[in-house]
Every structure is written in structure tokens, then in C-alpha cells.
N, CA, C, O and CB atoms as a CASP TS submission, in Angstrom:
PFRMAT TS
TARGET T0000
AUTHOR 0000-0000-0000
METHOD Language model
MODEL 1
PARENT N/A
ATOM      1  N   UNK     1      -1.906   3.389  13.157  1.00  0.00           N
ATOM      2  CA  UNK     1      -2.001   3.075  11.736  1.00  0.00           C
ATOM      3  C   UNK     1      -3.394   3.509  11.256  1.00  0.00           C
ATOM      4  O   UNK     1      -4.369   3.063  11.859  1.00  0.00           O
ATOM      5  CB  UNK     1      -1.750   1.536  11.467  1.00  0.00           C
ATOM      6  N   UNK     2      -3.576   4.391  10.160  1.00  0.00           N
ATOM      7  CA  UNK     2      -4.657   4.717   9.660  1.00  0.00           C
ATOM      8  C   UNK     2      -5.427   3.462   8.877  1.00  0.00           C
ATOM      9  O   UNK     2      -5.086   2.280   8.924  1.00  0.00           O
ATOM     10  CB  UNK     2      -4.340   5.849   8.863  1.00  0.00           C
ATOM     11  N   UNK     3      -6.291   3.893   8.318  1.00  0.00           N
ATOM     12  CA  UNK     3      -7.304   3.197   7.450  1.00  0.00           C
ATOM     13  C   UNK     3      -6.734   3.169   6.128  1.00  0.00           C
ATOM     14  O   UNK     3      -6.934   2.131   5.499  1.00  0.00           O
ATOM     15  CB  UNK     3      -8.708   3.886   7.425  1.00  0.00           C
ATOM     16  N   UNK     4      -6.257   3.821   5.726  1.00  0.00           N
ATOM     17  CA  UNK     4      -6.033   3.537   4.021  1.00  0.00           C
ATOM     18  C   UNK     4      -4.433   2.900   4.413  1.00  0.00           C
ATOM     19  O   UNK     4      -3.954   2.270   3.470  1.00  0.00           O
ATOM     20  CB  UNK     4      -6.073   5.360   2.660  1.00  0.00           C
ATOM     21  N   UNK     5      -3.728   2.957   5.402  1.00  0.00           N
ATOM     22  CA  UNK     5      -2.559   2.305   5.019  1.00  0.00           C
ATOM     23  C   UNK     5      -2.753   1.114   5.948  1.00  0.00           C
ATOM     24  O   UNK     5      -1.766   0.389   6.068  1.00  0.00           O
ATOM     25  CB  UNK     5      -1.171   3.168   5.186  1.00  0.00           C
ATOM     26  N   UNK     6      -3.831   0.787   6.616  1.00  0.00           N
ATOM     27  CA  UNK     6      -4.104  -0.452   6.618  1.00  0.00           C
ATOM     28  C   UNK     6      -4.273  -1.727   5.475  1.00  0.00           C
ATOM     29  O   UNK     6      -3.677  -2.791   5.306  1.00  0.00           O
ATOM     30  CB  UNK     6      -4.995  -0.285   7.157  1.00  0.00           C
ATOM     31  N   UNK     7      -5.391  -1.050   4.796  1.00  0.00           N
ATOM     32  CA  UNK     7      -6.087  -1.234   3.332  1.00  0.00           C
ATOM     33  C   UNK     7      -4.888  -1.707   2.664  1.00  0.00           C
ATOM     34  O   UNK     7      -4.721  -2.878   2.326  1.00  0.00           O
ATOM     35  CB  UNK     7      -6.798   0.210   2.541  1.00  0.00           C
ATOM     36  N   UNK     8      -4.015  -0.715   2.474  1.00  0.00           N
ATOM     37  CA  UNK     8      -3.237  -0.936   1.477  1.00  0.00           C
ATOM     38  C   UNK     8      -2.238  -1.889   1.900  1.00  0.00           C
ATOM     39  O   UNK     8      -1.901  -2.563   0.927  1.00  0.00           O
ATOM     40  CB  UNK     8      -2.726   0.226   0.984  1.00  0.00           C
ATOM     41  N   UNK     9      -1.539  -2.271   3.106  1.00  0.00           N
ATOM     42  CA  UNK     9      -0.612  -3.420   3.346  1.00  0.00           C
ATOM     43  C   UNK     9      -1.629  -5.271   3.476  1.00  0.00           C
ATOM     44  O   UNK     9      -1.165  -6.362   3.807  1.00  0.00           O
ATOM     45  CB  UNK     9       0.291  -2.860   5.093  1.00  0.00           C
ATOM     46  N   UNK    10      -2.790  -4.974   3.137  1.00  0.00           N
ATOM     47  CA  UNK    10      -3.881  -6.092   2.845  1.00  0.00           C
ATOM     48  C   UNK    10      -3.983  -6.418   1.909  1.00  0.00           C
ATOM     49  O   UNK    10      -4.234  -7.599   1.669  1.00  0.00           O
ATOM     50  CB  UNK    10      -4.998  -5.973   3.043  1.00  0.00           C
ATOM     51  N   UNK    11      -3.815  -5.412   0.885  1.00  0.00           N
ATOM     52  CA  UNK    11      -4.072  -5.526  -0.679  1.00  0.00           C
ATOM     53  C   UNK    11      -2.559  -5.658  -1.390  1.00  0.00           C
ATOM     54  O   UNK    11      -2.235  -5.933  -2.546  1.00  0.00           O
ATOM     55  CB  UNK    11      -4.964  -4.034  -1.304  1.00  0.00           C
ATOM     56  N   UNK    12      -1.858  -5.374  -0.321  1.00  0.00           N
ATOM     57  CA  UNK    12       0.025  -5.551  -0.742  1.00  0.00           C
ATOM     58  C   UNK    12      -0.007  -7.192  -1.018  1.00  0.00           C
ATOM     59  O   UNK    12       0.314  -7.878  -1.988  1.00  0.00           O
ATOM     60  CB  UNK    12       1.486  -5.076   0.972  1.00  0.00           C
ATOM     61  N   UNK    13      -0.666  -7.558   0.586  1.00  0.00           N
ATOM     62  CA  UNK    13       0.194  -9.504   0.751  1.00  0.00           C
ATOM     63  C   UNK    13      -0.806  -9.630  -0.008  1.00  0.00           C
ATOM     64  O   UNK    13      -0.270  -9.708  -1.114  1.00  0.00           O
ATOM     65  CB  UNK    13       0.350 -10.826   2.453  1.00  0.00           C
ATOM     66  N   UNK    14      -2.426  -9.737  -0.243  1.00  0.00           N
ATOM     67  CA  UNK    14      -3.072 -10.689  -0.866  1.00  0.00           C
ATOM     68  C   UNK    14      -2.633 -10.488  -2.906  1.00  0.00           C
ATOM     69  O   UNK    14      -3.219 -11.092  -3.805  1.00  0.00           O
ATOM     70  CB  UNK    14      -4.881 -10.413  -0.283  1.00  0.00           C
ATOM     71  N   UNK    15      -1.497  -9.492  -3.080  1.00  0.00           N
ATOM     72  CA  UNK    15      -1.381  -9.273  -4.072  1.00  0.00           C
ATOM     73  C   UNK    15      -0.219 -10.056  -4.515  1.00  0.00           C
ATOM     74  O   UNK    15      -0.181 -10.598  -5.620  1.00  0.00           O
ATOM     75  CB  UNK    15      -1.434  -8.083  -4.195  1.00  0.00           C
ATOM     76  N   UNK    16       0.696 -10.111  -3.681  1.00  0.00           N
ATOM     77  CA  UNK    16       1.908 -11.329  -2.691  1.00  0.00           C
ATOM     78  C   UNK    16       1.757 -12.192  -3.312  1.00  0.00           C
ATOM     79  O   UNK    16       2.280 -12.596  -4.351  1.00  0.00           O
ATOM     80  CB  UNK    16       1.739 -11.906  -1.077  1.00  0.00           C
ATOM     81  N   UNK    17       0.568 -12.733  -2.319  1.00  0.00           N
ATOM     82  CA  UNK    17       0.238 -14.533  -2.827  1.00  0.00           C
ATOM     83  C   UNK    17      -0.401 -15.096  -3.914  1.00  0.00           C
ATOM     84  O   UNK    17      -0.400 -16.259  -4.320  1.00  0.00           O
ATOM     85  CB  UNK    17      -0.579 -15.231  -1.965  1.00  0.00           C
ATOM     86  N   UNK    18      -1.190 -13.660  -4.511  1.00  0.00           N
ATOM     87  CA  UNK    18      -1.888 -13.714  -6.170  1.00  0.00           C
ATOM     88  C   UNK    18      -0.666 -14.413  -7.025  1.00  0.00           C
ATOM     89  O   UNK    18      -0.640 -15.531  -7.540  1.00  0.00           O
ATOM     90  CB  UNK    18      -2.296 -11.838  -6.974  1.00  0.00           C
ATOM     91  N   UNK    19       0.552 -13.161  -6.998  1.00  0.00           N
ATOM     92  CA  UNK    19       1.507 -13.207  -7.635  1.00  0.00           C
ATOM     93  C   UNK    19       2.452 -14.792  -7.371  1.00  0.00           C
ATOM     94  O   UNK    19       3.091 -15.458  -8.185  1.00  0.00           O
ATOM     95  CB  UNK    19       2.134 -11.878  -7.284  1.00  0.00           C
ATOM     96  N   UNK    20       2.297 -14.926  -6.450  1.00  0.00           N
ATOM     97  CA  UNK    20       3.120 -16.559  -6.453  1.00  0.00           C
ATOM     98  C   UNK    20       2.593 -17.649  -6.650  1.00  0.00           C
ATOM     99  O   UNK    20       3.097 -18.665  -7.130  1.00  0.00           O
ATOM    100  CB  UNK    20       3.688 -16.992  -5.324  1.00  0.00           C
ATOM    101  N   UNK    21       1.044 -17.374  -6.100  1.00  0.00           N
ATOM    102  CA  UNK    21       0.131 -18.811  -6.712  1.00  0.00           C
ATOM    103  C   UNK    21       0.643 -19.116  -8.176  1.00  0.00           C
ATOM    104  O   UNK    21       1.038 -20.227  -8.529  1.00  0.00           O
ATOM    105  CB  UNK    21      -1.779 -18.501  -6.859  1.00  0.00           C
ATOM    106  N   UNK    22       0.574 -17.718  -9.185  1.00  0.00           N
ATOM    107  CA  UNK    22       0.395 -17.530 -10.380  1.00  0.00           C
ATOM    108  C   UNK    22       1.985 -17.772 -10.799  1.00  0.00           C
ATOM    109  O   UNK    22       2.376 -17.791 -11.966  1.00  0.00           O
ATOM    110  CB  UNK    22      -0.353 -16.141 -10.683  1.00  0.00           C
ATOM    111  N   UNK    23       2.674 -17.919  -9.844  1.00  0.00           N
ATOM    112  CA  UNK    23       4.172 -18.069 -10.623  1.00  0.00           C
ATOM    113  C   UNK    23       4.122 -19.761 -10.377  1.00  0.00           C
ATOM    114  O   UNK    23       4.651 -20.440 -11.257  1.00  0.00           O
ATOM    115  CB  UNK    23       5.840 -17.048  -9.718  1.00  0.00           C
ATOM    116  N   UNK    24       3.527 -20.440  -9.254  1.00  0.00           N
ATOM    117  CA  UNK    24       3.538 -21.528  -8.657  1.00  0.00           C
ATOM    118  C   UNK    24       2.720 -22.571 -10.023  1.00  0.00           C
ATOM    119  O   UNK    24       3.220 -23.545 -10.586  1.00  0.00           O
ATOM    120  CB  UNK    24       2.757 -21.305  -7.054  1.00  0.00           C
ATOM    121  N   UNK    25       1.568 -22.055 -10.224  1.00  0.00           N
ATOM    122  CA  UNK    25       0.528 -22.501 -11.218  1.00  0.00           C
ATOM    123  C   UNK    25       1.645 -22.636 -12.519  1.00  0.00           C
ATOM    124  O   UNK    25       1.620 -23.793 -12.939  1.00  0.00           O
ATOM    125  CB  UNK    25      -0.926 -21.246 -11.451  1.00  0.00           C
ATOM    126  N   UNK    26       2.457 -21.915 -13.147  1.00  0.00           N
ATOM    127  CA  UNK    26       2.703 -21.013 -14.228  1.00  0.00           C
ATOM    128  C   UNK    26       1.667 -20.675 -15.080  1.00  0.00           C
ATOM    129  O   UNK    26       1.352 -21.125 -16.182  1.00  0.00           O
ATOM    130  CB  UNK    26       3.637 -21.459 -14.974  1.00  0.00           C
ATOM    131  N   UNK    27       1.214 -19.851 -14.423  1.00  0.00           N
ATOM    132  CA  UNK    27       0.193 -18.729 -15.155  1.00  0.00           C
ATOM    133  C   UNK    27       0.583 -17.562 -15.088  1.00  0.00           C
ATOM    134  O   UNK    27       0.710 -17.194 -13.920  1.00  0.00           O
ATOM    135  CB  UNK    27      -1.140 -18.596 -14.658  1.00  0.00           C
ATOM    136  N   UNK    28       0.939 -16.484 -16.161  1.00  0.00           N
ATOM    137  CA  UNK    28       1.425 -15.422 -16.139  1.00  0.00           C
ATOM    138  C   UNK    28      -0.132 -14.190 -15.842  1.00  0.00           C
ATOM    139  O   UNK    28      -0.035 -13.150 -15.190  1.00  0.00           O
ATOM    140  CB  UNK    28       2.373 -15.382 -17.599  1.00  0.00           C
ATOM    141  N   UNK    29      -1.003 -14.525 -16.292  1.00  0.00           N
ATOM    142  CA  UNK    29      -1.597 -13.449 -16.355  1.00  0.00           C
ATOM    143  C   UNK    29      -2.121 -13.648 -14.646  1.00  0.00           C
ATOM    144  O   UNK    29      -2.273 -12.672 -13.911  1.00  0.00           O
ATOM    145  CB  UNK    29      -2.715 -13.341 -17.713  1.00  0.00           C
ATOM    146  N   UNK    30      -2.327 -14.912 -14.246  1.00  0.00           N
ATOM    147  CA  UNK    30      -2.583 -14.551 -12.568  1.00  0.00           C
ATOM    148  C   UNK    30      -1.669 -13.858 -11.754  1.00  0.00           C
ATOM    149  O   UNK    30      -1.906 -13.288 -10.690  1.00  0.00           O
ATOM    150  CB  UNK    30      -2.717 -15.737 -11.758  1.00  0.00           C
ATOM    151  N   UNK    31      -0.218 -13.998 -12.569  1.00  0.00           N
ATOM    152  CA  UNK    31       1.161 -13.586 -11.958  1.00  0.00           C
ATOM    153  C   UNK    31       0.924 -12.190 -12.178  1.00  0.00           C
ATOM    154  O   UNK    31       0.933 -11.604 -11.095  1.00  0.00           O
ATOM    155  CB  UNK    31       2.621 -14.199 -12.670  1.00  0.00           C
ATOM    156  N   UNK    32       0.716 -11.419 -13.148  1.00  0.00           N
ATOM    157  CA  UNK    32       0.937  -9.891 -13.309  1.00  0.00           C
ATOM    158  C   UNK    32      -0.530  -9.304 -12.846  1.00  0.00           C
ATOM    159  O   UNK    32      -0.570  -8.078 -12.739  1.00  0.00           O
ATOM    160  CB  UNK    32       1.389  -9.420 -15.033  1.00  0.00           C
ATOM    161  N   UNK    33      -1.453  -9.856 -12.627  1.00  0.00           N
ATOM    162  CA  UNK    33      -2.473  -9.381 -11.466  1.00  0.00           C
ATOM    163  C   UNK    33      -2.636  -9.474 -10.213  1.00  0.00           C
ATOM    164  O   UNK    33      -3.472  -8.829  -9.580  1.00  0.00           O
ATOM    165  CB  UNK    33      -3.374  -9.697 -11.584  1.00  0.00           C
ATOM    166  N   UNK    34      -1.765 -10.372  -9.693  1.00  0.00           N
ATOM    167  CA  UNK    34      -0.673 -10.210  -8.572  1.00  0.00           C
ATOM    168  C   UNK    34       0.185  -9.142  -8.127  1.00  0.00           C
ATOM    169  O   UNK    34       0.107  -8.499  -7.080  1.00  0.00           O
ATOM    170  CB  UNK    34       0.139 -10.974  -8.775  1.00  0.00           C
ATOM    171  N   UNK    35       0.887  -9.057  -8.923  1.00  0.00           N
ATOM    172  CA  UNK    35       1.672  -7.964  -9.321  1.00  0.00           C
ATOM    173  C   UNK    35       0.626  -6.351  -9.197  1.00  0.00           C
ATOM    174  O   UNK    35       0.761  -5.413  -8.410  1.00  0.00           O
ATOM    175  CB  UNK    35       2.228  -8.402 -11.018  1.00  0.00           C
ATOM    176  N   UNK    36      -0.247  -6.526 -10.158  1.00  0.00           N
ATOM    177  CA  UNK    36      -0.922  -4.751 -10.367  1.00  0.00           C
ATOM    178  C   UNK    36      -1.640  -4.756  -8.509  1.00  0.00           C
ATOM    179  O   UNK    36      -1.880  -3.791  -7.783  1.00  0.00           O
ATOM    180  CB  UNK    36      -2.837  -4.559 -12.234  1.00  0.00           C
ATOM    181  N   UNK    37      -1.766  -5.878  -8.310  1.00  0.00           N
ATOM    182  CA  UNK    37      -3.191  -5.625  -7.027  1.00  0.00           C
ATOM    183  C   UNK    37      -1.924  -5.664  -5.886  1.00  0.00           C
ATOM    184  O   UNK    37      -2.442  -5.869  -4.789  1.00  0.00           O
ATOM    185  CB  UNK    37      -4.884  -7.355  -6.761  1.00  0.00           C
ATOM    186  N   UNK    38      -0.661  -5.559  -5.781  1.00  0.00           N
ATOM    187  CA  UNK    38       0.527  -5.627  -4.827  1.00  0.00           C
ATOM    188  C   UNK    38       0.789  -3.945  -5.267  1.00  0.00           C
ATOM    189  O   UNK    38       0.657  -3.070  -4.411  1.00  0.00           O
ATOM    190  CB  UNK    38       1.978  -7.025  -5.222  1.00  0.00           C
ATOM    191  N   UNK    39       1.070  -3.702  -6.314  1.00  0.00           N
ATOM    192  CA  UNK    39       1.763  -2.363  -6.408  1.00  0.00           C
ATOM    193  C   UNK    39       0.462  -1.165  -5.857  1.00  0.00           C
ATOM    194  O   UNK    39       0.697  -0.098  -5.290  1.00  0.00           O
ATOM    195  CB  UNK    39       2.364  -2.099  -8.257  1.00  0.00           C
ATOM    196  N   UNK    40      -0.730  -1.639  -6.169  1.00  0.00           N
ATOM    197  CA  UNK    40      -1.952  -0.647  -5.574  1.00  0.00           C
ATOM    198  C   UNK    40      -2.225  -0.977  -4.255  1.00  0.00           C
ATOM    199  O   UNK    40      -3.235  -0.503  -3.734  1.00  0.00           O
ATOM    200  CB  UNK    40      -3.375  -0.751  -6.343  1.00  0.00           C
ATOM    201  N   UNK    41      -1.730  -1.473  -3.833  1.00  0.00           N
ATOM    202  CA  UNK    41      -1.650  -1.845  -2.319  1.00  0.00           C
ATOM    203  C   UNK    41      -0.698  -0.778  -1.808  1.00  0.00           C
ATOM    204  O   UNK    41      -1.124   0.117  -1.078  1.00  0.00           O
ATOM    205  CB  UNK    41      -1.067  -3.450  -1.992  1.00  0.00           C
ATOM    206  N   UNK    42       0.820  -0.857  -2.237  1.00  0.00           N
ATOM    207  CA  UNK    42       1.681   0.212  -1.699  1.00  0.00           C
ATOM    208  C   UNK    42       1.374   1.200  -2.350  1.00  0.00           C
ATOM    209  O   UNK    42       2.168   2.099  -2.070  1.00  0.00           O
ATOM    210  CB  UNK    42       3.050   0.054  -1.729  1.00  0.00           C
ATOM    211  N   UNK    43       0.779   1.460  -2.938  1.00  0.00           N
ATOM    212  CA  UNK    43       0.685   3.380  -3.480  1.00  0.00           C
ATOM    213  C   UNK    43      -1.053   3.102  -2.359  1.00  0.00           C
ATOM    214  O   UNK    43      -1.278   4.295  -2.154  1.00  0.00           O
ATOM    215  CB  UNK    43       0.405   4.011  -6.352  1.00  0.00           C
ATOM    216  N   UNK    44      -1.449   2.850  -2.113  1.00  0.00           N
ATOM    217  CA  UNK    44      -2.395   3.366  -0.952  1.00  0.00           C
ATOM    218  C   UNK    44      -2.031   3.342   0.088  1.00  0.00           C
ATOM    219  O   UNK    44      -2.210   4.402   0.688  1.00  0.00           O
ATOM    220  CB  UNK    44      -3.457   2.852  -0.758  1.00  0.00           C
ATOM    221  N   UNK    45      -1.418   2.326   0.805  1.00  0.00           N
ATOM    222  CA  UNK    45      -0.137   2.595   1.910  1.00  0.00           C
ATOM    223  C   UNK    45       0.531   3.338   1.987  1.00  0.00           C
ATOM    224  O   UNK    45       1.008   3.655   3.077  1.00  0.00           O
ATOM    225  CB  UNK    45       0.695   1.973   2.048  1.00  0.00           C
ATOM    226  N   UNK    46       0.927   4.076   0.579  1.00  0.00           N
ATOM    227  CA  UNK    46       1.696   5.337   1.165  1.00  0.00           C
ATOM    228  C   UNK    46       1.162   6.335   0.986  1.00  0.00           C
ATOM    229  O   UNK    46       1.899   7.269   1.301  1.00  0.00           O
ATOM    230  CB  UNK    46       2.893   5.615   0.754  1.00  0.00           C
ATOM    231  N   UNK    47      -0.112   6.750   0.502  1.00  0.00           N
ATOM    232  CA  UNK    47      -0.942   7.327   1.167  1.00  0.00           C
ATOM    233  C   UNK    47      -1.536   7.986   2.523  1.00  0.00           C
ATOM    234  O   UNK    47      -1.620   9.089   3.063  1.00  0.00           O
ATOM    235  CB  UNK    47      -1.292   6.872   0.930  1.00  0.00           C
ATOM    236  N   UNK    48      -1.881   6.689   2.735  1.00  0.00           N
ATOM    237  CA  UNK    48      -1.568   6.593   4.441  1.00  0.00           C
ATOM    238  C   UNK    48      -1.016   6.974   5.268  1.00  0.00           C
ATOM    239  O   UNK    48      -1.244   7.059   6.475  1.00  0.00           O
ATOM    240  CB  UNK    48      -1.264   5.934   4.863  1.00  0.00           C
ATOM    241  N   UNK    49       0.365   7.434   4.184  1.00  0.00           N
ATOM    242  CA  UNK    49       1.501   7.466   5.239  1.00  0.00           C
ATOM    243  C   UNK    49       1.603   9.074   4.799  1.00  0.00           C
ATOM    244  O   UNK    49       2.108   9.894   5.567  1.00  0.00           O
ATOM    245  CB  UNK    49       3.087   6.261   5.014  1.00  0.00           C
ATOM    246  N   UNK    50       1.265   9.314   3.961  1.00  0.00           N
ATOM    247  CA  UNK    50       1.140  10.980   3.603  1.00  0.00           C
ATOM    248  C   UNK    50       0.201  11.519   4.471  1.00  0.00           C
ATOM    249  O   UNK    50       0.590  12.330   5.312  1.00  0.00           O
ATOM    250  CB  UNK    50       0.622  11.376   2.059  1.00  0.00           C
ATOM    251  N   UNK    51      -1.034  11.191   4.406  1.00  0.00           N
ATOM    252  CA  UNK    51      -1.650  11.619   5.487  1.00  0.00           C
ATOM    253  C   UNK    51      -1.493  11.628   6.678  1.00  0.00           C
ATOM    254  O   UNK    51      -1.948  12.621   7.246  1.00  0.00           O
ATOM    255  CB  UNK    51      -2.377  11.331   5.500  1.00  0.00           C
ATOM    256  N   UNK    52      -1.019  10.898   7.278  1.00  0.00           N
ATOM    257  CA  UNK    52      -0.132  11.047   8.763  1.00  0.00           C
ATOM    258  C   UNK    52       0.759  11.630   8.762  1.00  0.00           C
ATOM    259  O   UNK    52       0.806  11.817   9.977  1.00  0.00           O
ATOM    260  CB  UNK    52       0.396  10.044   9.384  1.00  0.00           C
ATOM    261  N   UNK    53       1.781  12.241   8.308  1.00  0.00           N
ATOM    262  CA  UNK    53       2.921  13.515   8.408  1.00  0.00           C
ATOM    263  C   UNK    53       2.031  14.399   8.236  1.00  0.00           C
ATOM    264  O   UNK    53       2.149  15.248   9.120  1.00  0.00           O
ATOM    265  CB  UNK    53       4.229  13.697   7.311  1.00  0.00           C
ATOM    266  N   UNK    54       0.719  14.758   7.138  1.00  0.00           N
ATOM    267  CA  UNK    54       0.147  15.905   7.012  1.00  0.00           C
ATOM    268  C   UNK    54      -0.410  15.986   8.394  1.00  0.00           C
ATOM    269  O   UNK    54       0.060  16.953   8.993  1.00  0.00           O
ATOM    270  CB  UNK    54      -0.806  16.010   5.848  1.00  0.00           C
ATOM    271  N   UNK    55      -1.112  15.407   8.975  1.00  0.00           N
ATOM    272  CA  UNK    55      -2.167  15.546  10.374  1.00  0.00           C
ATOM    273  C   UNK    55      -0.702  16.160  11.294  1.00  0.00           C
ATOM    274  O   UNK    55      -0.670  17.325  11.689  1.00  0.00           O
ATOM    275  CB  UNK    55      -3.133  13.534  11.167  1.00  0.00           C
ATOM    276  N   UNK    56       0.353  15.261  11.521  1.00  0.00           N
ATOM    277  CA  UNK    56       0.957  15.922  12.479  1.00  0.00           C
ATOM    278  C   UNK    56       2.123  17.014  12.278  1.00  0.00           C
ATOM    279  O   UNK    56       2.921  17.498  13.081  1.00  0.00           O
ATOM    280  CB  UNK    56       1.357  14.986  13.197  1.00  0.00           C
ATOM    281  N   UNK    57       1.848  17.288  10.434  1.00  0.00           N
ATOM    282  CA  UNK    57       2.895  18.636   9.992  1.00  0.00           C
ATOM    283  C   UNK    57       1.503  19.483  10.954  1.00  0.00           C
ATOM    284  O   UNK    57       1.873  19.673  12.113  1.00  0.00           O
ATOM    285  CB  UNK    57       3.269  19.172   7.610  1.00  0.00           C
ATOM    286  N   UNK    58       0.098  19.977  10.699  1.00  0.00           N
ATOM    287  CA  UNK    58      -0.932  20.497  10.953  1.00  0.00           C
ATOM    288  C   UNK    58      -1.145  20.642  12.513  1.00  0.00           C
ATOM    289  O   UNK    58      -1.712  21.675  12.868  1.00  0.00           O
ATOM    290  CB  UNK    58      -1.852  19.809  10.276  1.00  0.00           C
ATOM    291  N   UNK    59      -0.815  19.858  13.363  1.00  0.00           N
ATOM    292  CA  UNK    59      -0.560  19.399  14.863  1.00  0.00           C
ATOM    293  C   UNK    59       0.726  20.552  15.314  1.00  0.00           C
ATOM    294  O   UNK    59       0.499  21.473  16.098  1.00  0.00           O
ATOM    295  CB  UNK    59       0.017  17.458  14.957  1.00  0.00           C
ATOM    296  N   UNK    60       1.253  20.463  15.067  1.00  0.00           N
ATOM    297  CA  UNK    60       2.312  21.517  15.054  1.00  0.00           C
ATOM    298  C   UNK    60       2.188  22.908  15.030  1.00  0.00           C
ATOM    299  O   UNK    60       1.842  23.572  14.053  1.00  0.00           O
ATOM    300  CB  UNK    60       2.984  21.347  14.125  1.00  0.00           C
ATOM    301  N   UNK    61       2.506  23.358  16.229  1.00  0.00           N
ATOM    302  CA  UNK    61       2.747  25.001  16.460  1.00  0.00           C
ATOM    303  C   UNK    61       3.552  25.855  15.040  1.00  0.00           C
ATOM    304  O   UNK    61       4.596  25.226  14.867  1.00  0.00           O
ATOM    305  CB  UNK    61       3.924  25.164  18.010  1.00  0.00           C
ATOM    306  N   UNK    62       3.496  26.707  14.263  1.00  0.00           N
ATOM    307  CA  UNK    62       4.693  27.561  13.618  1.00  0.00           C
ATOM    308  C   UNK    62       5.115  28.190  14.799  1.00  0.00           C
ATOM    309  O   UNK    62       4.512  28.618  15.783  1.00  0.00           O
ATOM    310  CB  UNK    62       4.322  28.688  12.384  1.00  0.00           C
ATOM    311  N   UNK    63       6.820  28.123  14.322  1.00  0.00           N
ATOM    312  CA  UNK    63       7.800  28.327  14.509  1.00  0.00           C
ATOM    313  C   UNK    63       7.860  30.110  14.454  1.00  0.00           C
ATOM    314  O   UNK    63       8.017  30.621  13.345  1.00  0.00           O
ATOM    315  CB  UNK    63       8.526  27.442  13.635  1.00  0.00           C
ATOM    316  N   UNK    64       7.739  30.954  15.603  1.00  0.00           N
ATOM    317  CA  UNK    64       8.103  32.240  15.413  1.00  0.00           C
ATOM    318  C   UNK    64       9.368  32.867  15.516  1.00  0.00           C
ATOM    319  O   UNK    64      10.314  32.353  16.113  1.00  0.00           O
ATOM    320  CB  UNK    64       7.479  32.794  16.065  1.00  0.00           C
ATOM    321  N   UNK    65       9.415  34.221  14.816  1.00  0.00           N
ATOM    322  CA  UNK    65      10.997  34.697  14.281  1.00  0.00           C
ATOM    323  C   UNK    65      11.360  35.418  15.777  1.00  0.00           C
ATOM    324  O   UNK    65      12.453  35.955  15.955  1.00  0.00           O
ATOM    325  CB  UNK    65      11.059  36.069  12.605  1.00  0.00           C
TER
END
């Protein structure tokens, strides 16, 4: 597991529990900053995950005719 898709499944749950404190509280605006700091969690996680197919598309011999 790389570094940024570490990062980003950290910033997923603590975005998780933002979002439910804030549904738990009923507070909406803690709820939808929950929400933004969960969804920037998985778009850097999948990041992560782009960069690892790139390293081992790059790892890879081409294919000759």
C-alpha cells in the first residue's frame, strides 16, 4: 500500500465519523464536512491506486510482434 492511498483511507473513516457525529449531534453542517473530508479521502485513495498500476504498467517488458 502506498502513501497517498494510505492517506486517503484515513481521511475516508475520520470523514466517516465527522459525518455521523454530525448526523448523531443533528448538525448538518458537521454532517456535510464529514461528507467533503470522506469523499477527498477516496479521490486520494484512488490515486494511490493509479499510481500503482502506473509503476507496474512501467515494470513491464513490451510485448514484441
Amino acid at each position: 500500500m502506498n502513501r497517498d492511498k494510505m492517506k486517503g483511507k484515513i481521511e475516508e473513516v475520520k470523514g466517516n465519523i465527522k459525518k455521523r457525529a454530525g448526523g448523531a449531534r443533528d448538525n448538518p453542517k458537521q454532517q456535510a464536512e464529514g461528507w467533503v473530508q470522506e469523499q477527498k479521502g477516496k479521490i486520494q485513495k484512488g490515486v494511490g491506486e493509479l499510481e500503482k498500476k502506473s509503476d507496474q504498467a512501467e515494470r513491464r517488458e513490451p510485448e514484441e510482434d
